[in-house]
C-alpha positions as CSV (number, residue, x, y, z in Angstrom):
1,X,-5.6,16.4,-9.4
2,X,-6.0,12.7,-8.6
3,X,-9.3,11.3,-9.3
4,X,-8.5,8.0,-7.5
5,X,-7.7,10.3,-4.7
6,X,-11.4,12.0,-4.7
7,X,-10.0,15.3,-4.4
8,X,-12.2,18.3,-4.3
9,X,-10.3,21.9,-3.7
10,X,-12.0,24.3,-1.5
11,X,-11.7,27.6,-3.3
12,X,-14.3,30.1,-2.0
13,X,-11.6,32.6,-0.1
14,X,-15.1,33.8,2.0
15,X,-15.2,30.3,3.1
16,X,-11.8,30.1,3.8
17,X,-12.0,32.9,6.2
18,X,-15.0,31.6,8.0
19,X,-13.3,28.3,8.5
20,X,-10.1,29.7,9.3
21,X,-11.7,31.7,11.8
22,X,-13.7,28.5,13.6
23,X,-10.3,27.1,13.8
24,X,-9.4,29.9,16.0
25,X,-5.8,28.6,15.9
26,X,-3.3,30.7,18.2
27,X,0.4,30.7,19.0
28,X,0.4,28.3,21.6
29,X,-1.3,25.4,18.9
30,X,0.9,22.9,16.4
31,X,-1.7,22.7,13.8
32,X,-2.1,18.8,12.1
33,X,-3.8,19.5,8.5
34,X,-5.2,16.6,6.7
35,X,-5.1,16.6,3.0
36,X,-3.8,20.4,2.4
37,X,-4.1,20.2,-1.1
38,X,-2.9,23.4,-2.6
39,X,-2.7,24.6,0.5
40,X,-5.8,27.0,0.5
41,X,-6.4,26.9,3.8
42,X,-2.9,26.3,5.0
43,X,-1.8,29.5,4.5
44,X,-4.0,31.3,7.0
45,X,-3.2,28.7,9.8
46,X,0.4,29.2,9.5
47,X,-0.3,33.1,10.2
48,X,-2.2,31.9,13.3
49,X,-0.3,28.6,14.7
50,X,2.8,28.0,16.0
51,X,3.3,25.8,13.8
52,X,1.7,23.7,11.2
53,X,2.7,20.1,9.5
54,X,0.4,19.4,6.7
55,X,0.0,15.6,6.3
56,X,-0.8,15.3,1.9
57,X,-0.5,11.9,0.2
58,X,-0.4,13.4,-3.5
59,X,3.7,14.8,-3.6
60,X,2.4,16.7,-7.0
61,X,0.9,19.1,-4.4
62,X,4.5,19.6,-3.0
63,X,5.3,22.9,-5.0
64,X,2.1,24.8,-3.7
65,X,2.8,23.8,-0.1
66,X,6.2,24.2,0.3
67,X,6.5,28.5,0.3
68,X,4.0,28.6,2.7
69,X,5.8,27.8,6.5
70,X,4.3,24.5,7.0
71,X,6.0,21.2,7.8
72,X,5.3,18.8,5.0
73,X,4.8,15.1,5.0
74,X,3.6,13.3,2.2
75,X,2.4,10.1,3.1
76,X,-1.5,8.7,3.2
77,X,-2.7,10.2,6.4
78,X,-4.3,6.4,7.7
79,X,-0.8,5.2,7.9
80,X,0.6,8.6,9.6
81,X,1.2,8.8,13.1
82,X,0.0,12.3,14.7
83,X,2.9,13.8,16.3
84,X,2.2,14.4,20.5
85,X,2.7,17.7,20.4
86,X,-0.2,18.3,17.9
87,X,-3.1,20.4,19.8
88,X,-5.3,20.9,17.1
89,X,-6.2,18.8,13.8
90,X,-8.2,19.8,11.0
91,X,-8.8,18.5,7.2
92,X,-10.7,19.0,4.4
93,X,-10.7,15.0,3.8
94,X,-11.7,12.4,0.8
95,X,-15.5,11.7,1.5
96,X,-15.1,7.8,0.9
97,X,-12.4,7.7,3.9
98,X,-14.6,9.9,6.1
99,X,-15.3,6.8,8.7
100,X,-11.6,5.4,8.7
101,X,-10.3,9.0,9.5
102,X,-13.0,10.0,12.3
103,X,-12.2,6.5,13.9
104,X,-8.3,7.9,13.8
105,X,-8.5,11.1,14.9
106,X,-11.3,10.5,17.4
107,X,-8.9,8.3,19.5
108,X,-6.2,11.4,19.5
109,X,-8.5,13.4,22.6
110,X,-7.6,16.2,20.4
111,X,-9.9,19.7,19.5
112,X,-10.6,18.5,16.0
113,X,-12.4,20.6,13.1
114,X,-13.1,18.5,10.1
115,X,-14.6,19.4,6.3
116,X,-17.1,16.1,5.5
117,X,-20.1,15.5,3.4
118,X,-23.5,17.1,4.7
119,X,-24.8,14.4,5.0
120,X,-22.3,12.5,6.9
121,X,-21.8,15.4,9.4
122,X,-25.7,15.0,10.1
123,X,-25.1,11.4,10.9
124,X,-22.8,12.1,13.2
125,X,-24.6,14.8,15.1
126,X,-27.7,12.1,14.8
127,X,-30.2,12.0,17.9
128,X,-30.9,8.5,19.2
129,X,-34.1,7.0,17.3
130,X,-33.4,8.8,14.0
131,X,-32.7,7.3,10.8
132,X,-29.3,8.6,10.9
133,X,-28.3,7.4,14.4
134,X,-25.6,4.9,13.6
135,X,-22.2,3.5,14.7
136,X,-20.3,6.5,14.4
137,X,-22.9,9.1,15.8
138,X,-22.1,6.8,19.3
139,X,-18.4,6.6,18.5
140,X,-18.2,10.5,17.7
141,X,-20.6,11.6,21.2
142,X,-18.9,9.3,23.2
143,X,-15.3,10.1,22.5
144,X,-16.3,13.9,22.2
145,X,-18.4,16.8,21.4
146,X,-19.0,17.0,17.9
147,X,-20.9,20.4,16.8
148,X,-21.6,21.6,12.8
149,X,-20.2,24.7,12.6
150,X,-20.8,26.0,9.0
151,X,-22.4,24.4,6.2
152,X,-20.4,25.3,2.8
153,X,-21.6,24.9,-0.8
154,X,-20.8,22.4,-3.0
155,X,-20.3,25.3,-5.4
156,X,-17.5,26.8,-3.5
157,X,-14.9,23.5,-4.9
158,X,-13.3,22.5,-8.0
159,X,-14.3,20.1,-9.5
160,X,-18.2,20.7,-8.1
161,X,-18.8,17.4,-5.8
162,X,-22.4,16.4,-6.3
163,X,-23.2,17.4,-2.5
164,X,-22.6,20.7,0.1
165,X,-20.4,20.3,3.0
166,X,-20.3,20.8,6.6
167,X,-18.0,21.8,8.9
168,X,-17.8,19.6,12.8
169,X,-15.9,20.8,15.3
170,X,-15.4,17.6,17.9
171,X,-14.2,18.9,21.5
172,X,-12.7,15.7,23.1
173,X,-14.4,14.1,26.3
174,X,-10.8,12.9,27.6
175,X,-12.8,9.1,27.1
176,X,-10.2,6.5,26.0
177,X,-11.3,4.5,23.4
178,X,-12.6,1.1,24.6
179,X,-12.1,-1.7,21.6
180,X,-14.5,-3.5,23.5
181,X,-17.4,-1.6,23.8
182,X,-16.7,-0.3,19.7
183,X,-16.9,-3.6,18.6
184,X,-20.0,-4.6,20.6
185,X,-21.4,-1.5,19.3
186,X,-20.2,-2.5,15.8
187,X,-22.2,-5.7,15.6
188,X,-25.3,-4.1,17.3
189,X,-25.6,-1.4,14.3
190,X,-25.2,-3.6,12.2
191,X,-29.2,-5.0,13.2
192,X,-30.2,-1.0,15.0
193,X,-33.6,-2.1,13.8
194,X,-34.1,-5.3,16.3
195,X,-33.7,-5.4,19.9
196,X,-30.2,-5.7,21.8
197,X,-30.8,-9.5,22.6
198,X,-31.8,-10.1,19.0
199,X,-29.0,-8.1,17.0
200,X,-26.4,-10.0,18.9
201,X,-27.9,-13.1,18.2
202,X,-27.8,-12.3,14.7
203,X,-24.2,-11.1,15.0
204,X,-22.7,-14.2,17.3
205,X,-19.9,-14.7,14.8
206,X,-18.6,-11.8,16.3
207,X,-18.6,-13.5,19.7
208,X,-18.3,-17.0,18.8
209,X,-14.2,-17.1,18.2
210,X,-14.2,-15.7,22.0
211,X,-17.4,-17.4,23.9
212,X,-18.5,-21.1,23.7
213,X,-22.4,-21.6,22.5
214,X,-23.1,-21.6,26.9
215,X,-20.9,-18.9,27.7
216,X,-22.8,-16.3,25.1
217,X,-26.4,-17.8,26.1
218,X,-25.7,-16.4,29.3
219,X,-24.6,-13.1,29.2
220,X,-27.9,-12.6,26.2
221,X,-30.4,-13.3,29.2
222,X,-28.9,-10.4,30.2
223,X,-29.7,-8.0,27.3
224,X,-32.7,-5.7,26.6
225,X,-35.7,-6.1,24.4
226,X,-35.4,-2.5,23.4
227,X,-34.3,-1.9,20.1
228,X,-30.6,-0.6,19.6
229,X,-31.7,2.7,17.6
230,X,-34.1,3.9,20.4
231,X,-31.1,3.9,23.0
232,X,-28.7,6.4,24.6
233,X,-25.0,6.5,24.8
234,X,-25.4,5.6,28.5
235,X,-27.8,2.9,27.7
236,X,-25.5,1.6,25.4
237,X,-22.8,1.3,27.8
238,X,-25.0,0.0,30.7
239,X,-25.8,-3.4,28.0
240,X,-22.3,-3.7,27.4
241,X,-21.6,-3.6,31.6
242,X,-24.0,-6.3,31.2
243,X,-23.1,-8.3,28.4
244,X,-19.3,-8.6,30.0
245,X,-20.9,-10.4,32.8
């Protein structure tokens, strides 16, 4: 094990079947697994999948992957294409890169089941208006439908992380990604606490290197008082329809 890579092995073989069994994977699937490790859960996918390519950054992991069936590539996952014919991906992935990779896979409009931090999964199943409504819970329900499926114990890993885990299964909306509306969505997060009109304002910089001072006074007479964590995924995209213009 790596620390620098913030690996944590899922070991509980209970666990393992539950997940395995959420996954559901069938003949017709090619399985992408992020972060295989030892391969723990790897070796009931390939029983399941057509076929599965296991994406692990740490080649000392090589030896317990490579009896199992699946294709291997060891490379950092971030800087890994997904192959097309992938139809499912799932990962047990480093907590500290748990943003970068939703943001990756999200885009794919893939059936994706994913191992993260309790607490993370909870902001991204976040209702509007709640403490833990943030960028990514809009990114995650716009883009798909993301669901917690199981809940596992920090006590079934080694080394023991410090918090439990959850289990989200995201079923795509077939929405492309809009960099647009992300990056408006960015900057109003940023300030969820003020009102539409006023978290731009306090996030022009964003805007300036593409508007002129009159151009972005305009389209803010257009935005709501309302404040940003109090609105909907379709509220959201009705201010950015209207910010655009």
């Amino acid at each position: 094990m790596k620390p620098k890579l913030s690996q944590v092995f899922l070991k509980d073989e209970n666990s393992l079947k539950k997940i395995a069994e959420i996954i559901n994977a069938t003949k017709s699937d090619t399985v992408f697994e992020i972060g295989p490790g030892k391969g723990a859960l790897t070796k009931y996918l390939v029983k399941d999948a057509k076929q599965v390519i296991a994406c692990e950054i740490d080649k000392s992991l090589t030896p317990y992957l490579s009896g199992l069936g699946a294709k291997i590539i060891n490379a950092d996952f971030l800087d890994t294409k997904i192959p097309k014919e992938a139809t499912l991906i799932v990962g047990n992935i480093p907590y500290h890169l748990s943003g970068k990779i939703t943001e990756k896979i999200l885009r794919e409009k893939k059936r994706c089941i994913i191992l993260y931090q309790k607490e993370f999964a909870e902001r991204i199943t976040a209702r509007q208006g709640s403490k833990d409504y943030s960028r990514l819970t809009v990114l995650a329900n716009h883009l798909s439908t993301p669901k917690i499926k199981l809940i596992v114990s920090r006590n079934s890993f080694s080394p023991v992380p410090k918090v439990d885990s959850a289990l989200v299964e995201f079923l795509p909306t077939g929405i492309d990604y809009d960099e647009g509306f992300f990056k408006f969505i960015k900057t109003l997060f940023e300030f969820k606490h003020k009102s539409v009109k006023n978290a731009l304002i306090c996030g022009r910089r964003e805007w300036s290197r593409e508007l002129d001072k009159r151009k972005l006074k305009a389209r803010l007479e257009n935005c709501s008082e309302k404040k940003v964590v109090t609105l909907t995924i379709p509220e959201l995209l009705a201010e950015y329809e209207k910010f655009k213009k």
